[in-house]
C-alpha positions as CSV (number, residue, x, y, z in Angstrom):
1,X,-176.4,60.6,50.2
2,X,-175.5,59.2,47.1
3,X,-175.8,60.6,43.6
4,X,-178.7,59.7,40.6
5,X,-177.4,57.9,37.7
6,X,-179.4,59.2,34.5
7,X,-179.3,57.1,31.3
8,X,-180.7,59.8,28.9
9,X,-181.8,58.9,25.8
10,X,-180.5,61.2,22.6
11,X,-181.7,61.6,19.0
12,X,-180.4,59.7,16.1
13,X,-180.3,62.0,13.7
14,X,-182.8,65.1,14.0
15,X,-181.8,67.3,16.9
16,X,-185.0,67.9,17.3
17,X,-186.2,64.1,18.8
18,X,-185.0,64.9,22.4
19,X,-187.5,65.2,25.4
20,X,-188.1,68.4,27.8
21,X,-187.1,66.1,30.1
22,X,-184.0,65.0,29.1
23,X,-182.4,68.7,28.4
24,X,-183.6,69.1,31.9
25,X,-181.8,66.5,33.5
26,X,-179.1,67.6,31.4
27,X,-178.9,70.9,32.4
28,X,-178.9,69.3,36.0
29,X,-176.9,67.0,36.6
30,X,-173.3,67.4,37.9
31,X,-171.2,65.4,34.7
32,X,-172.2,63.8,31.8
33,X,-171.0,60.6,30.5
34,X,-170.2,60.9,26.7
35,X,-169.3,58.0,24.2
36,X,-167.8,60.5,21.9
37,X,-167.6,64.0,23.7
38,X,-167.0,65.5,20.5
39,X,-170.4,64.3,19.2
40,X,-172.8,64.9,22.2
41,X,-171.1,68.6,22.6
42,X,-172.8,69.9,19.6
43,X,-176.3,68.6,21.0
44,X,-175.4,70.5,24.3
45,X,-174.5,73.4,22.2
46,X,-177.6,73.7,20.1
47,X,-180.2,73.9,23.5
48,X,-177.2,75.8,25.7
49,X,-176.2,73.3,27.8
50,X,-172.5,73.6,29.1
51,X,-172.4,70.4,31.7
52,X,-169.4,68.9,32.4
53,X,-168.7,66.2,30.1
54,X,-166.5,62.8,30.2
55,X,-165.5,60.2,27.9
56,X,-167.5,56.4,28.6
57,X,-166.5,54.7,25.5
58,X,-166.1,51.1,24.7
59,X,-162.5,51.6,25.4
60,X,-162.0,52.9,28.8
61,X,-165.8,51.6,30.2
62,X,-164.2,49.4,32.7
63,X,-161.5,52.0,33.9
64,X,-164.4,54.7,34.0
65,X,-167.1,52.8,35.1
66,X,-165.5,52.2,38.3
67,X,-164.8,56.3,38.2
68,X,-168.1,57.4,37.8
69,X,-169.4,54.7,40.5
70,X,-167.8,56.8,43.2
71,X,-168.6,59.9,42.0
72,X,-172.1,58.7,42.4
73,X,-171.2,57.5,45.4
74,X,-170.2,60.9,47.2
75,X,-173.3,62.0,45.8
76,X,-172.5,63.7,41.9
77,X,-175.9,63.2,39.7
78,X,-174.4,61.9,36.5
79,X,-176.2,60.9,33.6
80,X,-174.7,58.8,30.7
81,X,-175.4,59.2,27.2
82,X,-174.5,57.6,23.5
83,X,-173.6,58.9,20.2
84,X,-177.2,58.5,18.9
85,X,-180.2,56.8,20.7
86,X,-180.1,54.7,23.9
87,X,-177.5,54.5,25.9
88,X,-176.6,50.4,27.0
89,X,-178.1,49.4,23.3
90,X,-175.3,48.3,21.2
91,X,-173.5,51.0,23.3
92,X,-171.8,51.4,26.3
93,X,-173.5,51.8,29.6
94,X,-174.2,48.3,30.9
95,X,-170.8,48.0,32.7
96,X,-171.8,50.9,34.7
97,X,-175.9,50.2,35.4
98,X,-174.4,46.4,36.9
99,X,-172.5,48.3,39.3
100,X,-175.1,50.8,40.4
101,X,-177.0,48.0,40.8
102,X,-174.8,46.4,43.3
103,X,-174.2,49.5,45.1
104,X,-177.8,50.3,45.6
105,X,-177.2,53.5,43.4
106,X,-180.8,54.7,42.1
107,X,-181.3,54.8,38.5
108,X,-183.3,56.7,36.3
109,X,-183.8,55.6,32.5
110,X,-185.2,58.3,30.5
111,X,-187.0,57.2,27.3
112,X,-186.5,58.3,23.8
113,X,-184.9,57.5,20.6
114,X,-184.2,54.2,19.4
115,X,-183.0,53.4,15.8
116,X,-184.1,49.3,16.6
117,X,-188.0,50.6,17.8
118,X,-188.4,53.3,15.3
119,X,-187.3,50.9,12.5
120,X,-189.7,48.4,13.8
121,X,-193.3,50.4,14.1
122,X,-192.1,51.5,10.2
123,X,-190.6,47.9,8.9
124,X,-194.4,47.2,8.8
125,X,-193.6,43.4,10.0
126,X,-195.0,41.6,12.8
127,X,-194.4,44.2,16.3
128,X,-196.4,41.6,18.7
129,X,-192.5,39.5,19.1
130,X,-189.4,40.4,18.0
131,X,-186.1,39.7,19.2
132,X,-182.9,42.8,18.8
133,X,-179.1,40.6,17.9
134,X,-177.2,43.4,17.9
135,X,-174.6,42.9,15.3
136,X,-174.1,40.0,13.6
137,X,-170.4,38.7,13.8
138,X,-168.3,40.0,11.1
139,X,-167.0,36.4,10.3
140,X,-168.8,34.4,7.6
141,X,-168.9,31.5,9.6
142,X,-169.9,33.1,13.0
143,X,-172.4,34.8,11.1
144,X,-173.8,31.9,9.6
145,X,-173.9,30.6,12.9
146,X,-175.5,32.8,14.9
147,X,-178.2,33.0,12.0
148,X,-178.8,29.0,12.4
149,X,-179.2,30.1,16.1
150,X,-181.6,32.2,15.7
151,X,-183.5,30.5,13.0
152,X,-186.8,29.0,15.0
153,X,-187.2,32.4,17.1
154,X,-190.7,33.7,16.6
155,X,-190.5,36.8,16.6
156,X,-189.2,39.7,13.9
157,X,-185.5,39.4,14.1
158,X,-183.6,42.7,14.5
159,X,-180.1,43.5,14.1
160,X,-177.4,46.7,13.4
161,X,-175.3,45.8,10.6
162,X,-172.1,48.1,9.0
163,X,-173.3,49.4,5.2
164,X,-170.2,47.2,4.4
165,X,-171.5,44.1,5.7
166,X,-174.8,44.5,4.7
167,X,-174.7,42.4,0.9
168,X,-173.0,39.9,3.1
169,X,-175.6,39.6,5.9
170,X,-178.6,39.3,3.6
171,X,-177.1,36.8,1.6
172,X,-176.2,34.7,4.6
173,X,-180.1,35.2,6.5
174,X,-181.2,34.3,3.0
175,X,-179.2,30.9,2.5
176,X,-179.7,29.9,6.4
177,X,-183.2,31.2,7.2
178,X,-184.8,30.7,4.3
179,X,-186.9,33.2,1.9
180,X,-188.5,35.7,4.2
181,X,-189.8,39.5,4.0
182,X,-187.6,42.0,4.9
183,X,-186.5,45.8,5.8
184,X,-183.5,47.5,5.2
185,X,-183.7,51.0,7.2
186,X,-181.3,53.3,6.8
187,X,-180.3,56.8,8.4
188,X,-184.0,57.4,10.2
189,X,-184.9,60.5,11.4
190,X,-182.3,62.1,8.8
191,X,-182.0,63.9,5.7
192,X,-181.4,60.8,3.3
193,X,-184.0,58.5,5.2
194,X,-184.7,55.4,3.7
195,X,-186.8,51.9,4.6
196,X,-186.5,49.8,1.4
197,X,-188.8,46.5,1.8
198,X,-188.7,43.4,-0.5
199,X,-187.6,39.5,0.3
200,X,-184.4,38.3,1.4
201,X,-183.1,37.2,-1.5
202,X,-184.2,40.4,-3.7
203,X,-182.7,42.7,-1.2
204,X,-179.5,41.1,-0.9
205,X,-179.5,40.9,-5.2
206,X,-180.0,45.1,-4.8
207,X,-177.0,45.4,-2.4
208,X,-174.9,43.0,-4.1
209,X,-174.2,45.9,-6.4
210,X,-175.0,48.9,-4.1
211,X,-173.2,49.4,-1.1
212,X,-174.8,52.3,1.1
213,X,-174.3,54.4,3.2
214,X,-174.8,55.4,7.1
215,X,-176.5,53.6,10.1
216,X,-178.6,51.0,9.3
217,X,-181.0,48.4,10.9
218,X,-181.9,45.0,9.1
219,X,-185.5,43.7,10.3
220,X,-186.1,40.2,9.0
221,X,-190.2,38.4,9.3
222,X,-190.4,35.4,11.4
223,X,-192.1,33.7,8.5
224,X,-191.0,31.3,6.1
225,X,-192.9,32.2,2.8
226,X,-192.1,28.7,0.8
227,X,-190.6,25.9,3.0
228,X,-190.1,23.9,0.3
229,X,-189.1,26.5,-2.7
230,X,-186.4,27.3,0.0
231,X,-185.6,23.8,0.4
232,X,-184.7,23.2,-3.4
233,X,-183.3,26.5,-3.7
234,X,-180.5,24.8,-1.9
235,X,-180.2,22.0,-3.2
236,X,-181.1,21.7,-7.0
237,X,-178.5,22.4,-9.3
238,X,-178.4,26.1,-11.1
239,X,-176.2,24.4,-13.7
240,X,-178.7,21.9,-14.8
241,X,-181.6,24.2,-15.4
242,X,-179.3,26.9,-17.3
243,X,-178.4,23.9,-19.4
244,X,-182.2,23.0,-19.9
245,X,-183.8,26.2,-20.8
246,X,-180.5,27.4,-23.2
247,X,-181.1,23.4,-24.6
248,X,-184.8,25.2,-24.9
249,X,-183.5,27.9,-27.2
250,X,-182.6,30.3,-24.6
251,X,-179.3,32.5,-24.7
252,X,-177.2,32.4,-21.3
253,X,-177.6,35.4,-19.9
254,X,-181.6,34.7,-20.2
255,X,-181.2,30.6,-19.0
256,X,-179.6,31.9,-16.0
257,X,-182.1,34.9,-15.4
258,X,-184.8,32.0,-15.8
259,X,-183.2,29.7,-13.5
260,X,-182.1,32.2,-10.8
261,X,-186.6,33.0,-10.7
262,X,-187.2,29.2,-11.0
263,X,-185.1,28.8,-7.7
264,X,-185.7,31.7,-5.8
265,X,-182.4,33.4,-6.0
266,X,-180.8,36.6,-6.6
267,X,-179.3,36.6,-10.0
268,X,-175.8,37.2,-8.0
269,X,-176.4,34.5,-5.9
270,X,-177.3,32.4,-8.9
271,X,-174.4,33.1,-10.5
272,X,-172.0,32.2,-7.9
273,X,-173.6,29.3,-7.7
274,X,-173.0,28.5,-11.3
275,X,-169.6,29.1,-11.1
276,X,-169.1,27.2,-7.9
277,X,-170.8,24.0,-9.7
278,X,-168.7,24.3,-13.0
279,X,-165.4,24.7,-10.8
């Protein structure tokens, strides 16, 4: 008869966020199936676990993906796990389930940590919709893009997004979606936790000048807050007002301060904008 494939769910950060059930299987099966053996070998060694393990990586899926199907085939048990979290999220493991599939291979999902769900019952935005993008393309303009996309979806809008990215991204939701609430989660479950909350525009003014650090999730509210502040946030000219309101008695550094609130921007963002016009 043929084998069980497992996809086992692992912690993303605290060792201790794994099920009884999942060490069990584990324990059990004949291999498992690592993105980074490396990484899943010290889980295995904290609860005693000394399974066989395999690479599955983004690199050789479709190579070993067609190993492990027959394996199963013969009748191994092998269950397939990621660096953190669930295994076919943003990781690999879909390759593989398709071809189970096709072969009429049972499979057995074992639930458990999730860096997209545990940042949304936390983000404290709308739960009843929501809609996971993955990552966002590193491109500015397929960025931009996939934002417009995704712009009437009514749901909370989920994504991954690289620390290094992360300024860019909310920059780009804020000019293309609009002024919205949102959550920057970073490094759940571990030591240097964090779920900073505050609107688009204000959270990609912080990160302009912060860059940090670790795995992150970016939730973003389905909600518009002011149609038509966002509207002539994008359209009236930051030059103009600075030139009013320092014609008014104000210094620069203040006009633009004054005009950046008046139009809903970050201060960054107004600046840019400022020197774009003046160019």
């Amino acid at each position: 008869m043929a084998g069980t494939l497992y996809l086992v769910a692992t912690p993303i950060g605290n060792l201790a966020d794994i099920t009884h059930r999942a060490l069990q299987v584990l324990r059990d099966v004949d291999l498992i199936a690592c993105e980074d053996t490396r990484h899943t070998r010290k889980l295995l060694q904290h609860y005693g676990i000394d399974t066989k393990t395999v690479s599955y990586h983004e690199h050789n899926e479709q190579q070993r993906a067609a190993e492990l199907l027959e394996l199963l085939k013969q009748g191994s048990d092998v269950a397939v796990v990621s660096d953190a979290g669930t295994p076919a999220i943003s990781d690999p493991g879909f390759r593989l389930v398709r071809m189970a599939v096709d072969s009429e291979i049972a499979i057995v999902p074992l639930p458990g940590p999730s860096a997209l769900i545990s940042a949304l019952v936390a983000a404290g935005l709308p739960t009843d919709e929501f809609f996971f993008g993955g990552f966002l393309p590193a491109r500015t303009g397929a960025r931009r893009a996939r934002l417009s996309a995704l712009r009437a979806v009514p749901g909370t809008l989920i994504f991954y997004e690289a620390p290094h990215r992360l300024a860019a991204s909310l920059k780009a939701a804020y000019e293309v979606l609009g002024e919205r609430e949102a959550v920057v989660a970073r490094e759940l479950t571990k030591l240097h936790e964090e779920i900073r909350r505050g609107r688009l525009s204000e959270l990609a003014e912080h990160y302009s000048t912060v860059e940090p650090r670790g795995e992150i999730v970016l939730l973003i509210d389905r909600t518009v807050l002011d149609q038509a502040a966002t509207e002539a946030a994008r359209s009236t000219s930051v030059a103009t007002l600075v030139e009013q309101f320092e014609a008014a008695g104000l210094d620069h550094r203040a006009a633009l301060k004054k005009a950046a609130r008046e139009l809903q921007l970050s201060r960054a963002e107004a600046y840019r904008r400022l020197l774009a016009e003046r160019s």
